[in-house]
C-alpha positions in Angstrom: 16.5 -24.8 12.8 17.6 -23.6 16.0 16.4 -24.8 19.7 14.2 -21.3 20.0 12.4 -22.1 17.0 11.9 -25.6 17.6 10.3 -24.6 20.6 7.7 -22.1 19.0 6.7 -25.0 17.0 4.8 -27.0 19.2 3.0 -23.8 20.9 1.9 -23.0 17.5 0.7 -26.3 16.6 -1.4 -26.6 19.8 -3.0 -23.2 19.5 -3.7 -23.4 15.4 -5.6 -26.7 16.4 -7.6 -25.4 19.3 -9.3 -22.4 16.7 -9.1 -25.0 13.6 -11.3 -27.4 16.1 -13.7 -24.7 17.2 -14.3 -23.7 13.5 -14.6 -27.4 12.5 -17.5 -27.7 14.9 -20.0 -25.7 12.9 -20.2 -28.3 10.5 -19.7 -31.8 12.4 -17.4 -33.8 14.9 -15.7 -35.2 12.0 -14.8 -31.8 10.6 -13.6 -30.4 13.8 -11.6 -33.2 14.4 -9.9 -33.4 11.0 -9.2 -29.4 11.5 -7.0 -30.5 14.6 -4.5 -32.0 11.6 -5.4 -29.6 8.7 -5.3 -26.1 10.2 -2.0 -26.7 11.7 -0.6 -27.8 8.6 -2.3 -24.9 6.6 -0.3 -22.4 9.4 3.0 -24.5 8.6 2.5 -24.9 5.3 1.7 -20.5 4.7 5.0 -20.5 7.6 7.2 -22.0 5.1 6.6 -20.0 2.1 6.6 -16.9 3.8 10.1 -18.0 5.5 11.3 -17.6 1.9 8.9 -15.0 -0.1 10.1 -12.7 3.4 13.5 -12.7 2.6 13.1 -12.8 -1.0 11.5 -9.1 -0.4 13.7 -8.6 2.4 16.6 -8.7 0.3 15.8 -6.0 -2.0 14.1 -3.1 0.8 16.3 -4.6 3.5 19.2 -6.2 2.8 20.5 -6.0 6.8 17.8 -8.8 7.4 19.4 -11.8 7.1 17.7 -15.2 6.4 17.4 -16.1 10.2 16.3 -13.4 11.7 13.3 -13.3 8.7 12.8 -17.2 9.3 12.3 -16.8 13.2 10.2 -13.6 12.9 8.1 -15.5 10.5 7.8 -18.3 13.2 7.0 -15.8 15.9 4.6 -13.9 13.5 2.5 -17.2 12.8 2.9 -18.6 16.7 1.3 -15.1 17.9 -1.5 -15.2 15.7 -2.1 -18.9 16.1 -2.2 -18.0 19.8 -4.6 -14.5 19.4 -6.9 -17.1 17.3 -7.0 -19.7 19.8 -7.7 -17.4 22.4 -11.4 -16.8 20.2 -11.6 -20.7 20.1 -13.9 -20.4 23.1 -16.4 -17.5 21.6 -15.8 -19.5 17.8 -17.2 -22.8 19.3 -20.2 -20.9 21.2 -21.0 -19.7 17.8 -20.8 -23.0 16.0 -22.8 -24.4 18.1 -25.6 -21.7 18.7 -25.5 -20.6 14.7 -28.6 -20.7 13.1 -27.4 -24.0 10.9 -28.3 -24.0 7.0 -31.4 -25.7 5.5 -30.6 -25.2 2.1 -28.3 -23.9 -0.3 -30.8 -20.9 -0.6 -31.6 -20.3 3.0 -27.8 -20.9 4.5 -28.7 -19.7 8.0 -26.4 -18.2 10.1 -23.4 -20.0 8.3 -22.7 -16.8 5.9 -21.8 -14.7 8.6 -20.2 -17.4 10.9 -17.5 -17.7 7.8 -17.3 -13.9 6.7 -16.7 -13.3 10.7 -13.6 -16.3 10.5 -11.9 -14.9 7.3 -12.2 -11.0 8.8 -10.4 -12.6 12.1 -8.1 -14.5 11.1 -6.8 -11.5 9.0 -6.7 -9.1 11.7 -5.3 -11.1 13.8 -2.0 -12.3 11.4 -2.1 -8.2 10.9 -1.5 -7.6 14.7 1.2 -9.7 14.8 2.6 -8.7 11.9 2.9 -4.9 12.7 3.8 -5.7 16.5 6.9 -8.0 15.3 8.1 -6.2 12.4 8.0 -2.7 14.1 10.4 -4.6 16.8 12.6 -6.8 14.3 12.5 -3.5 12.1 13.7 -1.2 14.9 16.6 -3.8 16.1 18.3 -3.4 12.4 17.6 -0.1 12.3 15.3 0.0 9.1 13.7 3.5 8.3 10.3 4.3 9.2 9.5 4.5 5.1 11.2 1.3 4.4 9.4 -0.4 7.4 5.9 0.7 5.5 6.6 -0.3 2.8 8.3 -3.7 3.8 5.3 -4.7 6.2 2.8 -4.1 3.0 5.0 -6.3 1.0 5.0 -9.0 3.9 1.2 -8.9 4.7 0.0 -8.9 1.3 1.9 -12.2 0.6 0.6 -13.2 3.8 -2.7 -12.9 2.4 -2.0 -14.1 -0.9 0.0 -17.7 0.7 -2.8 -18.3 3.2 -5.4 -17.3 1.4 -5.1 -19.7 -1.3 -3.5 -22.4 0.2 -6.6 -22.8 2.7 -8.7 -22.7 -0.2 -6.7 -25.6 -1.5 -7.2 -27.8 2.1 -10.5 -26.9 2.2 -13.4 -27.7 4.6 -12.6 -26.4 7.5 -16.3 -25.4 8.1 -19.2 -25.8 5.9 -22.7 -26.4 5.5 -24.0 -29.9 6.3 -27.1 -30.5 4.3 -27.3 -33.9 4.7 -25.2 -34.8 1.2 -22.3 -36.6 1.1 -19.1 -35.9 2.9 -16.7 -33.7 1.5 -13.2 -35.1 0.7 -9.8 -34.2 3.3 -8.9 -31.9 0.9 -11.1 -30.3 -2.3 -8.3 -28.4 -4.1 -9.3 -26.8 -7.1 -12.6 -27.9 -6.9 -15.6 -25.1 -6.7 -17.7 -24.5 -4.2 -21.4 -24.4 -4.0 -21.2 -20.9 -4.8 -18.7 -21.8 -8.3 -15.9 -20.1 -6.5 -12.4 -21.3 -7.8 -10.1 -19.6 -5.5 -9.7 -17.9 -2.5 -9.9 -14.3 -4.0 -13.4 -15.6 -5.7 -14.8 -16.8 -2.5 -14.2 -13.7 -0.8 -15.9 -11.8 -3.2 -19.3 -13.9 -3.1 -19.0 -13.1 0.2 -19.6 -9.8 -0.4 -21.8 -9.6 -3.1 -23.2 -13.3 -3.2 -24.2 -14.3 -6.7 -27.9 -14.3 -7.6 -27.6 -18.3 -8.5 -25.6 -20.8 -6.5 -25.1 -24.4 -7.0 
C-alpha cells in the first residue's frame, strides 16, 4: 500500500468511530463504546471487498482502470463518507439522546425512525462520494459518459450489497435496551426481534413492519 493511502487510513478510522460512537449511544455507553472498534472495522472490512469486487467490474466496462488507481479511489470513496458521516455525529448523538427510548417490543418509541434515518444516511452519504470521485477518476482515464453510468451503478450497488450485509453480520450498533440481557460483540446470522435474517430483510420491516414481532 502506498504512503497516500496509508495516510487516508487513519482519517477514516477516526471519523467512522466518531458516527459509530454517536449511533452506539442510543442504546448504552457500552454500545457506543464498542462501535468505536466495530464500525471502523465494518468501513475496512466493506473497503477491502470493494477494493477487489471494483476492479473485478472495472476490468470488463473499464479495462484503462488499473488495480491502484480502483484500490485508492475505493480508499478515498470510504474516507469521504466516513468523514460526511462523522460530520452528523453531533446532530446523531443529540438524537440518541433526546429519542423517545422504547418500552416494549410493541411500543419501540422513537427507536424506529432513529434507525430508518441512520440506514437512509449512511447511503446517501457513501452515494455522494461515490458519484463525486468516480466522475473525477472516471474523467482522468477518459471513460465515456455511458460507460461512467453504468460503471458507478455497478460500484454502488455492490457498495450496498458489501455493507449492507456485512453490518448485519457485526451487528448492534444501536438497538433497543429493554432491560434483557446484553447482546453479544457480534450476532451474525442470528434474527432480530423483528425475525429478520439479513440486511435486505431488515430493511424491508422497516418499511412495512410485520404485524407480529418477537
Amino acid at each position: 500500500m502506498s504512503p497516500g493511502l496509508r495516510r487516508l487510513l487513519p482519517e477514516l478510522v477516526v471519523a467512522s468511530a466518531s458516527y459509530g460512537f454517536s449511533i452506539g449511544a442510543s442504546h448504552s455507553l457500552t454500545y457506543a463504546t464498542r462501535n468505536l472498534v466495530k464500525f471502523p472495522l465494518l468501513i475496512l472490512t466493506t473497503t477491502t471487498i470493494c477494493a477487489v469486487a471494483y476492479y473485478v467490474i472495472a476490468c470488463f466496462l473499464a479495462p484503462r482502470l488499473g488495480f491502484r488507481a480502483v484500490q485508492r479511489f475505493v480508499v478515498v470513496l470510504f474516507r469521504d463518507t466516513s468523514v460526511l458521516l462523522a460530520s452528523m455525529s453531533p446532530v446523531m448523538l443529540f438524537l440518541a439522546w433526546t429519542m423517545e427510548p422504547p418500552k416494549s417490543i410493541s411500543d419501540l418509541g422513537g427507536y424506529p425512525f432513529f434507525q430508518g434515518i441512520n440506514v437512509a444516511l449512511i447511503a446517501l452519504c457513501g452515494s455522494i462520494a461515490l458519484v463525486r470521485g468516480a466522475r473525477s477518476l472516471l474523467s482522468e482515464f477518459g471513460i465515456a459518459a455511458h460507460t461512467c453510468v453504468v460503471l458507478m451503478a455497478f460500484w454502488l450497488g455492490l457498495s450496498l450489497v458489501t455493507g449492507g450485509q456485512a453490518a448485519w453480520y457485526m451487528r448492534p450498533f444501536f438497538g433497543i435496551s429493554l432491560g434483557g440481557v446484553d447482546a453479544p460483540f457480534f450476532s451474525g446470522t442470528a434474527p432480530d426481534f423483528r425475525g429478520a435474517t439479513n440486511f435486505f430483510e431488515a430493511v424491508y420491516n422497516l418499511i412495512a413492519p410485520p404485524s407480529v414481532v418477537r
